[in-house]
MILOMI-536691 format. One line per field, with one value per atom (N, C-alpha, C): residue number from 1; residue in one letter; chain; atom name; x, z, y. Coordinates in steps of 0.001 Angstrom, whole numbers. Each point is the difference from the previous one (the first is absolute). Last residue first. Layout:
<recs>
vogu: [NUM:...]
lolo: [A:...]
dovex: [A:...]
nuba: [CA:...]
X: [X:...]
Z: [Z:...]
Y: [Y:...]
</recs>
This chain:
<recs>
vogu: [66:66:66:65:65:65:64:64:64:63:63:63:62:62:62:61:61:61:60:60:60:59:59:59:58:58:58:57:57:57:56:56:56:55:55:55:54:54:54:53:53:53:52:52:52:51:51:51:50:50:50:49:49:49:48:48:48:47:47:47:46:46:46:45:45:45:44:44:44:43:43:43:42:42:42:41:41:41:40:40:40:39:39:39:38:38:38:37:37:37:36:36:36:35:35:35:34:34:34:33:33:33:32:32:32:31:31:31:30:30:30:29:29:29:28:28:28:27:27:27:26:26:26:25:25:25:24:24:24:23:23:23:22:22:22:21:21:21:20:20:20:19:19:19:18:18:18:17:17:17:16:16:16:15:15:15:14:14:14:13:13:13:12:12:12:11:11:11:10:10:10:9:9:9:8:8:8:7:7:7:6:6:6:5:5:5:4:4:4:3:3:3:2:2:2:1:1:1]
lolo: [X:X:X:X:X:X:X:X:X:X:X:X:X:X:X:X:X:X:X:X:X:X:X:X:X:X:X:X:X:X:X:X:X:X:X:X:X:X:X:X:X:X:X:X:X:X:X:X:X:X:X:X:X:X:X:X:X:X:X:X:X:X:X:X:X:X:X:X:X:X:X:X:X:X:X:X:X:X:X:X:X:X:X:X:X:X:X:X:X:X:X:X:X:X:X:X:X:X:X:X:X:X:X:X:X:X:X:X:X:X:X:X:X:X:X:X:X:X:X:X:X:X:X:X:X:X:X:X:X:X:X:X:X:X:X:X:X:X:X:X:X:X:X:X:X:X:X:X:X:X:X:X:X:X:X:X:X:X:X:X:X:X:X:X:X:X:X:X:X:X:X:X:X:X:X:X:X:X:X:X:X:X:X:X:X:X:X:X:X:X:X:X:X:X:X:X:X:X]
dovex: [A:A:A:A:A:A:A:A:A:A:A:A:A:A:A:A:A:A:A:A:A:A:A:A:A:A:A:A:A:A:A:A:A:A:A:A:A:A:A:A:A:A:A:A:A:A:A:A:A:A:A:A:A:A:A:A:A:A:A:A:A:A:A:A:A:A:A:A:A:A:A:A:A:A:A:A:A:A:A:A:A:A:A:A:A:A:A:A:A:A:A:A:A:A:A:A:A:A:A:A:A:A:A:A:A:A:A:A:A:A:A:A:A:A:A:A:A:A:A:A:A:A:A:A:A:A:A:A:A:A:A:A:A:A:A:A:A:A:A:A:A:A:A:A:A:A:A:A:A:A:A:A:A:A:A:A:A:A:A:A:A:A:A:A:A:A:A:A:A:A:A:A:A:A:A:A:A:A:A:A:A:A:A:A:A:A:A:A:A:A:A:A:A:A:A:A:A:A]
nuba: [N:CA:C:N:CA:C:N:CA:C:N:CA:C:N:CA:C:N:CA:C:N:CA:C:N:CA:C:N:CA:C:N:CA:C:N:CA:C:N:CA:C:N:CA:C:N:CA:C:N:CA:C:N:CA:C:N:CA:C:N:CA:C:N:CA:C:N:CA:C:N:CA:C:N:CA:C:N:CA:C:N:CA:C:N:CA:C:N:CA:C:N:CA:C:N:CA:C:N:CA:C:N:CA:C:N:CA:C:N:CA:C:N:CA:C:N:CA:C:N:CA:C:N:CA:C:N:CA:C:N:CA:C:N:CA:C:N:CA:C:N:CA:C:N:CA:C:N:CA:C:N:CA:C:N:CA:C:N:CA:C:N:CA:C:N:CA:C:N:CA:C:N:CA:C:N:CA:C:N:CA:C:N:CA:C:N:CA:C:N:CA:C:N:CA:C:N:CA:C:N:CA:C:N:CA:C:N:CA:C:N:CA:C:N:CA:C:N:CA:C:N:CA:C:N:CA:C:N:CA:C]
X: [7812:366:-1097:192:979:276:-3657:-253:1307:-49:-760:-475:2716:758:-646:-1957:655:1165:-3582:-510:909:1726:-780:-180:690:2184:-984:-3324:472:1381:-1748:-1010:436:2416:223:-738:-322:1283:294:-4158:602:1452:-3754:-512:1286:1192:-608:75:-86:1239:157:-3992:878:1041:-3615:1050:72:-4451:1339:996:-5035:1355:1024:-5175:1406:454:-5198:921:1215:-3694:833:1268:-4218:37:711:632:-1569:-607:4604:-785:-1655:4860:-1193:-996:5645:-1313:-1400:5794:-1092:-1105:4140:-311:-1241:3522:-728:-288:1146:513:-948:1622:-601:142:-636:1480:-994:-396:-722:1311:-1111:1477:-1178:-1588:313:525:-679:1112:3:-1020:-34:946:-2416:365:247:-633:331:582:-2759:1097:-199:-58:-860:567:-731:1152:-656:-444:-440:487:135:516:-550:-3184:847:677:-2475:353:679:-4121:1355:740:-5218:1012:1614:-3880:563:738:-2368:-170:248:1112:-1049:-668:4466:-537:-1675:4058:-997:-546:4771:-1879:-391:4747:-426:-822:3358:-876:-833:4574:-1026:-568:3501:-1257:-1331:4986:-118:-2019:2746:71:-315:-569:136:-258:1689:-829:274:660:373:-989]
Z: [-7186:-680:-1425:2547:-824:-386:2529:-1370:-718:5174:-1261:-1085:2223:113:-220:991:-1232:-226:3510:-1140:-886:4041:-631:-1183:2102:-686:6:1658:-1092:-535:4065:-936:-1601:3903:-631:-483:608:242:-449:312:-1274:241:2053:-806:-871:4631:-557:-1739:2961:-21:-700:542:-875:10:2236:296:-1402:482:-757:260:2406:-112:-1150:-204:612:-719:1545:-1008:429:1638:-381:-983:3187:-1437:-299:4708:-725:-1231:1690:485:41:-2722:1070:484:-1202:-848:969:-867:892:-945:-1469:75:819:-1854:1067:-26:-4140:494:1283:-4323:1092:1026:-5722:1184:1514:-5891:1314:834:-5403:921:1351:-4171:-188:951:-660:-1547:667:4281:-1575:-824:5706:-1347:-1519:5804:-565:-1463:4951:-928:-1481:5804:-1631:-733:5966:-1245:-1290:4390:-706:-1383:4952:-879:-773:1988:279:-1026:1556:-963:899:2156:-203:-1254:-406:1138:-127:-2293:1233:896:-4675:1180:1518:-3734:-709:1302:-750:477:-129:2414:-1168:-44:2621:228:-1658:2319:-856:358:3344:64:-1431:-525:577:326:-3268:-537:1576:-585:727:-852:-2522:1406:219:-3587:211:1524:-2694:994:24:-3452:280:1006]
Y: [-16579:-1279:-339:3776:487:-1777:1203:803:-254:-1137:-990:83:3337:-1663:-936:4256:-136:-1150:-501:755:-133:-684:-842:389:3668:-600:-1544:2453:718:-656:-839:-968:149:2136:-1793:-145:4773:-611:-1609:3030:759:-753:-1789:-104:942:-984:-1022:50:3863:-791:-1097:2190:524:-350:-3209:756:798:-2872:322:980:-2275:791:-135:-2384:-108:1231:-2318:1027:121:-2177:-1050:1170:698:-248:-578:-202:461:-338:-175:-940:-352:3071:-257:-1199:365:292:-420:850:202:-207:-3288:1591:384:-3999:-109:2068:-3418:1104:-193:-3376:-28:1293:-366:103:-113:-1317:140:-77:559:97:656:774:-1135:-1093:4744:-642:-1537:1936:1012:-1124:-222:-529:1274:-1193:827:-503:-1912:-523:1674:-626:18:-71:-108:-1128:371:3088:-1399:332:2897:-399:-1457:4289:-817:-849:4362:-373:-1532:3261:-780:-853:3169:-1376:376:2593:582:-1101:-13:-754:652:1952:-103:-735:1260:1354:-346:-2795:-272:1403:-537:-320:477:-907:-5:-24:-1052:1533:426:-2662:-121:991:-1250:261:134:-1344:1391:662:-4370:371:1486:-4127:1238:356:-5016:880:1589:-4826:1375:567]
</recs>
C-alpha cells in the first residue's frame, strides 16, 4: 500500500524532508507492509488521518471480529 499526496512533509524536530519508506505496521499480531513518510533524521513516521481513522481502522475491526 502506497500513500500518496503526502509530499512537501518536513520533520517538525529535524526540519528534513519526509521521505517515502517501506514499514511494516502490526496489531493483534497481524504485520501489514505500508510505504509511509518518514524522516530521515530520526526515523519518526507520518500517519495520514486518512490512513489512521479509514483502513487501518476497518483492519482493526476485521481483526477483532475474527
Amino acid at each position: 500500500m502506497q500513500i500518496a499526496n503526502d509530499e512537501g512533509l518536513v520533520c517538525a524536530t529535524c526540519h528534513l524532508a519526509l521521505t517515502p519508506t517501506q514499514v511494516s505496521v502490526s496489531y493483534m499480531g497481524s504485520a501489514f507492509p505500508v510505504e509511509l513518510p518518514c524522516c530521515p533524521g530520526c526515523g519518526l513516521i507520518y500517519v495520514p488521518e486518512s490512513l489512521a481513522s479509514g483502513k487501518m481502522l476497518q483492519v482493526e475491526q476485521a481483526l477483532e471480529d475474527k
